[in-house]
N, C-alpha and C positions, 0 to 999 in steps of 0.2 A: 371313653377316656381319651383324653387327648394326645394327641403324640406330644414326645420329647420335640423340644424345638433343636434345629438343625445346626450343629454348633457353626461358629464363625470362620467364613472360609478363608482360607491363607490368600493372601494376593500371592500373585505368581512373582517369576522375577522380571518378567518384562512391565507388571503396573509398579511394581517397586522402584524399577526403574523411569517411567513416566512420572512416577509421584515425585521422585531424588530430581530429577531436570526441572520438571516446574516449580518445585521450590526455590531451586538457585535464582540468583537478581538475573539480571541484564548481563550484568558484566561477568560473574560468571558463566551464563552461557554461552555467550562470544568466544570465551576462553576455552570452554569443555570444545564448540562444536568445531574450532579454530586445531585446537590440539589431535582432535577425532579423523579431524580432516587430514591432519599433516601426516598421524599416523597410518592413515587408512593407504596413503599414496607412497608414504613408505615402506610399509609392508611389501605392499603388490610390488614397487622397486624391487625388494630384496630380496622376494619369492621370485622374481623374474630374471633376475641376476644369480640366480644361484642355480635354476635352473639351466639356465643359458649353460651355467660355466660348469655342469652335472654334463650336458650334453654333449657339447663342447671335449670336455675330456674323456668322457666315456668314447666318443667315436673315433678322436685319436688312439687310442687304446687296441681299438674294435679294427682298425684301419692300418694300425703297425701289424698286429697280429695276420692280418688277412694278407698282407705283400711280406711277410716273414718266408723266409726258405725253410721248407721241410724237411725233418734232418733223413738220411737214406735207412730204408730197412734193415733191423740185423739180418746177419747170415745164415744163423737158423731160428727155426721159432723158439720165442721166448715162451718159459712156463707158466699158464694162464693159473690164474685162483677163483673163486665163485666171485668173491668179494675184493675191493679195492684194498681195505684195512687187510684180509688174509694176503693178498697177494704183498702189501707192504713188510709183514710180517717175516715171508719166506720168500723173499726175491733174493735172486742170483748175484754173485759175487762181483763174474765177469763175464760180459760175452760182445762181441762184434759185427759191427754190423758189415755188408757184405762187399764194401772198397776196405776192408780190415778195420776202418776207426773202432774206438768203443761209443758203446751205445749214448746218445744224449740224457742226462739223468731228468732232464724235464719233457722228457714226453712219456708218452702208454699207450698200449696199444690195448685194443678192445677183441679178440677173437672170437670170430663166429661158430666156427667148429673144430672141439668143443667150444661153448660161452664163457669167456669168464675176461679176468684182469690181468694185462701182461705187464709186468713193468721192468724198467732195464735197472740194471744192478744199480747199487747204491744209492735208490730212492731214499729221500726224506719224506716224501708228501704224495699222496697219489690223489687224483680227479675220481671226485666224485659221479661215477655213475648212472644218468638216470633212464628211463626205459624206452623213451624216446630216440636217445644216439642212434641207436641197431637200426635207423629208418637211413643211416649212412649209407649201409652196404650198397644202398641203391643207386646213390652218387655213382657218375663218372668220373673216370680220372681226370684230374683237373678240378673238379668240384668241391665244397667244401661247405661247413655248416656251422658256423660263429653262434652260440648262445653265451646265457651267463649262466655262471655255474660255481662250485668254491672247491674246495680240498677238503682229505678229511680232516685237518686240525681247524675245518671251518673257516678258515683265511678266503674271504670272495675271488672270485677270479671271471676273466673271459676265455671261456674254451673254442678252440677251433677242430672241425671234426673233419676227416678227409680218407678216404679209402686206401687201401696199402695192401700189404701181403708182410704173413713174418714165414720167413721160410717160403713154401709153398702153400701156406693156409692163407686163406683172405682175411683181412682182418682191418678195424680202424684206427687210425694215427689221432690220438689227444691230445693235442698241444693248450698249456694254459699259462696264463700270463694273470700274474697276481694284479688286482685290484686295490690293496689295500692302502697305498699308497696315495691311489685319486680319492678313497674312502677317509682316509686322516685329509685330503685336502680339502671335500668338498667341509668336514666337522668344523676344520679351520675357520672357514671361510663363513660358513653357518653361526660359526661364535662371534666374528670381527663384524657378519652384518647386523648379527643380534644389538651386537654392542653399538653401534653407527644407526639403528633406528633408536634404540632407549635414549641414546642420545639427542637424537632428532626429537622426536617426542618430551623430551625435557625441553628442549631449547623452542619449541612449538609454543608448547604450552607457558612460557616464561612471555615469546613472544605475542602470543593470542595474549595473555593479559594486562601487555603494554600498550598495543593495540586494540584492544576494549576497552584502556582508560582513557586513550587520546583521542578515538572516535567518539566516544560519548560524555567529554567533554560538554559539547555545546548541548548534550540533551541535559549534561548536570545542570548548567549555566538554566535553561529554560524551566526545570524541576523549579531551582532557586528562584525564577521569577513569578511562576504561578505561585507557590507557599507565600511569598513575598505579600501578593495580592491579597489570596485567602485570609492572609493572617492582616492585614494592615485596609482591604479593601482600597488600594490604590491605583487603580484602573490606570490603563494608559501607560505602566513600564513597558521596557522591550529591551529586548538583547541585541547585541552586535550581530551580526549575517556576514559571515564569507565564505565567499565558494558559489557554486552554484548547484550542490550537489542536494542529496535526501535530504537532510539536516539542516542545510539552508534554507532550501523550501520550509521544510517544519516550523522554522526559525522567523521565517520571514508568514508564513501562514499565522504563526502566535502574533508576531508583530501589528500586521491588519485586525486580527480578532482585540487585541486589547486596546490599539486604537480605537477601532467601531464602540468598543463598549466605553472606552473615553469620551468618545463622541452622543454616545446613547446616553449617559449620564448627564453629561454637558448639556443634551436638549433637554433632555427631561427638569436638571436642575430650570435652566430658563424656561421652560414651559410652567415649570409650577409659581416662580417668579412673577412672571409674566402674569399669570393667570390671576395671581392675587392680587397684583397692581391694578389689572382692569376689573377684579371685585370689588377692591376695596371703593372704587367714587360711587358706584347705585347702592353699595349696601350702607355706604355712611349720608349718600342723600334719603337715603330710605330711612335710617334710622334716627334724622333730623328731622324729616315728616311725621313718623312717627309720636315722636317725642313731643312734638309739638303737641300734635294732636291731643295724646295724655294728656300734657301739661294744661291744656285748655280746656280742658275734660273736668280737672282736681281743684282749677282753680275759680273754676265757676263762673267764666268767662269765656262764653264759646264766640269761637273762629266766626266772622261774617260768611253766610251764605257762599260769596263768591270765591274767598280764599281758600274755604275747605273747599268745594268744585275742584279748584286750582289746585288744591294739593294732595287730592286725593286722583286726579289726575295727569300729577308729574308722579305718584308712586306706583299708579298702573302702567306710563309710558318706562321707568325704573324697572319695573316688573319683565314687561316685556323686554326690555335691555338684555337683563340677565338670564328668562331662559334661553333668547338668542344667543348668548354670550357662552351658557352650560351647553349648549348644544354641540356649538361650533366647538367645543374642545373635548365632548366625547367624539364628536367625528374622527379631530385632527388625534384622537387616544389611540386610536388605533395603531398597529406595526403597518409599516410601508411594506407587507407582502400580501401577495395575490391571494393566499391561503386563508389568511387571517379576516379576509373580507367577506359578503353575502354573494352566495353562488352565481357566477356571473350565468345571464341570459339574453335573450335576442330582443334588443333593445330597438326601436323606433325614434332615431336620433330625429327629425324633421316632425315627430309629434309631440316627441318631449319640447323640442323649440315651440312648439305652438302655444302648449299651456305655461310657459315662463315668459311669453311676450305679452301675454292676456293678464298674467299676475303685476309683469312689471305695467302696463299701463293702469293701474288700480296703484301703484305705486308712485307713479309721475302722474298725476294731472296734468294737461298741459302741453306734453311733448309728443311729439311726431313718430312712431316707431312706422319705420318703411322695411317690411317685410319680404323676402324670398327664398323660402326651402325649396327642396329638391325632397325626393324620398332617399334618404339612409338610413342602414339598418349595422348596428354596433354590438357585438357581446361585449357586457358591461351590467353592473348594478345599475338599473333604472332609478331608483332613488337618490343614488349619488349622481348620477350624470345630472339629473333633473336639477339636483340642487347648484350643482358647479352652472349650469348655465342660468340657471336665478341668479348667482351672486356675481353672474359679471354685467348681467343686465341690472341688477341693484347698482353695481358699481356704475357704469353709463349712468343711470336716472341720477345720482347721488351727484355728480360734475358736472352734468348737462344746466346749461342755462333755460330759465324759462322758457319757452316755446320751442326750445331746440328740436333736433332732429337726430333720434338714434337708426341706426342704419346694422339691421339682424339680415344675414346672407348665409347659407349653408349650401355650397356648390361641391360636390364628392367628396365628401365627408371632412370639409373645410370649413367650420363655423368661424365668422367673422363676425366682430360686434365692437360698431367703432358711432362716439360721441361728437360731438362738437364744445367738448368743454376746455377747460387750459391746458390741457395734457398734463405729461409725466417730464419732466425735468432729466435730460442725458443720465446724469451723475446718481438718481432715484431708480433709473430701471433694474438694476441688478439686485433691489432688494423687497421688490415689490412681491415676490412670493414667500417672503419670510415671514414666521410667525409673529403675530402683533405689530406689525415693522406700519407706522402711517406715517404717511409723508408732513415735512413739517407746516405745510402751508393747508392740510387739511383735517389738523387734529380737533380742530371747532366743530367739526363735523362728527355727527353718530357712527358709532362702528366700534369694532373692537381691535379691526386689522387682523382677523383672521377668515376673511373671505376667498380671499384671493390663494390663500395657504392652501383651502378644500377644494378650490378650484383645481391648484397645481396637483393635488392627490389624489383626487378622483379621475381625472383624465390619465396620471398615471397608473393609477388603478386598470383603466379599461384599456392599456397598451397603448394611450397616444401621448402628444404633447401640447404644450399651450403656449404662447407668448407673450408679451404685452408692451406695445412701443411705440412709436408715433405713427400718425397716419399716413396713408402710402402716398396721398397724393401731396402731402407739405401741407396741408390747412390743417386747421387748428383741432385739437380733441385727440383723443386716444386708438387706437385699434387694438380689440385683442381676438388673439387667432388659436383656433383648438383644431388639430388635426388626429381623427381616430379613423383606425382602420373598421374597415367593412365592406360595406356594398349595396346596390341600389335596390338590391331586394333581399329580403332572407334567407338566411340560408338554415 
């Protein structure tokens, strides 16, 4: 048989307490730990203050008593009782002490033989007793013994204990000096600071939640902008920023973040723009070949010999357009982070140049490629570097004049690849790594304008950089320069 199950166990009161704080907002807890705080430091204040003024007055007290003059012994001994209360009881009428005064009514004497309680006439109040005093007798004269002690109607006191004689018996001299009076001061005072922290702690906590609506202000302001977003998808709001403080950083870190995704939007919109615009002329010459085709198929009039040729070979040069074309924009699909890319490894920069100067002369008939590597070695996707330096070599063949002469150099890890065609025009270089971007004087020409884009991302990819601008020496044609880190051997 199974056991009874274990009933549900109580939370204690410190998770109850954990569960009550993390449910509060923000702004209540600024307020609780604000209030928590003020009171924590007012407490100690007023425990320490009252302390102070406890000790303070206690050793005034302790320190009049102790330079007090002792009143003189009576003239004969006083009649002792076992007890302070009996000796209160049956104490003497009158008696003198031995310059004739009468006896002081606030003192007692303690007698050792016999033990008991002397006290001089007309006590109200006798010193309480305790078993310790008798360690007086041992005192010398002169000596003395301060404790705390009360009376018997209980009234607190500080007693001073001192060696004496009544008569000729030895005996000890109790002087006490009532307490009661620093006792209502320190109550006093323990009420007034009660009252002066409850107060503080109110006015804390009024002010912790003045101060948790005006500091988190700007985190409301930013709450507002992100729902904003969420609810409307309007990328690119931003809040105001001042100061230079937490909250400004926050302020200004959302600022960047919704730009960026402003700006991520914005490529992405033009990229897909883009992308259909240079779909749309091979899919609608293809689907005019096509058509044709049918059409001449249905209508029982076939295409001459040479025109199909012709047109079944401008829809495979089509063809090839566009997987060129699909390619290049799952390349450039990718995110511009190192993460997102194929694990980078020990690349063979001077052998990848070797198999893209062999592809592009199968590319150019014609032209001169005047070659000189070095051995470099790059962490980097191999694939992508391989393809960035195809397509700057495609670029050179595609501007180079007939028989020209392209000029491939890789000197420490400096690939140079420069034409002699018409170059790039001042006012064109700062857009020649844009996606789709072709210059206007070379739109007659095949491409999509996205070469030069994978160029720029794969060398960023592999940690370098690239350029593209006129030739160094002033003569005619382009240069472009890719500089990746590495080394002339692997590492």
């Amino acid at each position: 048989m199974a056991p009874p199950p274990a009933p549900p166990r109580t939370p204690g009161l410190r998770q109850r307490l954990v569960h009550w704080y993390r449910s509060r907002s923000l702004r209540g807890r600024l307020t609780f730990l604000s209030a928590a705080a003020v009171a924590v430091a007012i407490a100690l204040s007023a425990l320490a203050c009252w302390f102070i003024a406890e000790k303070q007055l206690y050793g005034q007290v302790r320190a009049d008593l102790a330079g007090a003059t002792l009143p003189p012994p009576p003239r004969v001994p006083l009649p002792c009782y076992p007890t302070a209360e009996q000796a209160l009881a049956e104490q003497p009428t009158s008696l003198t002490t031995e310059n004739g005064g009468a006896v002081a009514r606030d003192t007692q004497y303690v007698a050792a033989n016999p033990s008991g309680v002397c006290l001089p006439p007309n006590a109200t109040k006798a010193i309480v007793v305790q078993p310790g005093d008798l360690t007086g007798f041992k005192l010398k004269n002169g000596e003395s013994i301060i404790r705390d002690g009360r009376f018997t109607d209980g009234t607190p006191a500080v007693v001073r204990i001192s060696p004496t004689r009544t008569g000729s018996r030895p005996a000890l001299l109790m002087v006490a000096t009532s307490t009661q009076p620093v006792e209502d001061s320190l109550q006093g005072l323990a009420i007034l600071l009660g009252s002066v922290s409850a107060g503080g702690i109110l006015l804390a906590a009024i002010a912790g939640r003045l101060v948790a609506r005006s500091a988190l202000k700007p985190v409301d302001r930013l709450t507002d902008a992100v729902e904003h977003i969420a609810r409307t998808e309007e990328v690119g709001t931003t809040i105001p920023v001042r100061g230079d403080d937490e909250i400004a950083r926050l302020s200004t870190s959302f600022n960047s973040m919704s730009t960026a995704l402003a700006n991520s939007r914005e490529r992405q919109t033009r990229l897909i723009a883009d992308a259909g615009h240079e779909l749309r002329t091979p899919l609608t010459s293809l689907r005019t070949n096509v058509d044709l085709l049918i059409r001449s198929n249905d209508t029982g009039r076939p295409l001459p010999a040479a025109t199909k040729t012709k047109l079944l070979g401008n829809m495979k040069a089509q063809m090839q357009e566009l997987t060129v074309l699909i390619g290049d924009l799952l390349q450039l699909s990718r995110p511009d982070t190192p993460k997102s890319g194929p694990t980078p490894t020990v690349v063979a920069l001077h052998e990848i140049t070797g198999r893209a100067v062999e592809r592009a002369e199968l590319r150019g008939p014609g032209l001169v490629f005047e070659t000189a590597t070095e051995p470099w070695y790059v962490h980097g996707d191999a694939a992508g570097l391989e393809r960035a330096v195809i397509n700057l070599l495609d670029n050179a063949v595609k501007y180079s004049p007939p028989g020209g002469t392209i000029d491939v150099r890789l000197h420490k890890g400096v690939l140079t690849v420069r034409d002699h065609g018409p170059g790039i025009p001042p006012d064109e270089l700062q857009y020649v790594f844009d996606r789709f971007w072709r210059s206007p004087s070379s739109r007659q020409l095949p491409g999509s304008g996205l070469g030069l884009s994978i160029v720029a991302q794969s060398v960023r990819e592999a940690g370098g950089e690239v350029t593209l601008g006129p030739a160094a020496d002033g003569g005619p044609g382009a240069l472009a320069t890719v500089r990746l880190p590495g080394g002339p051997a692997p590492e």
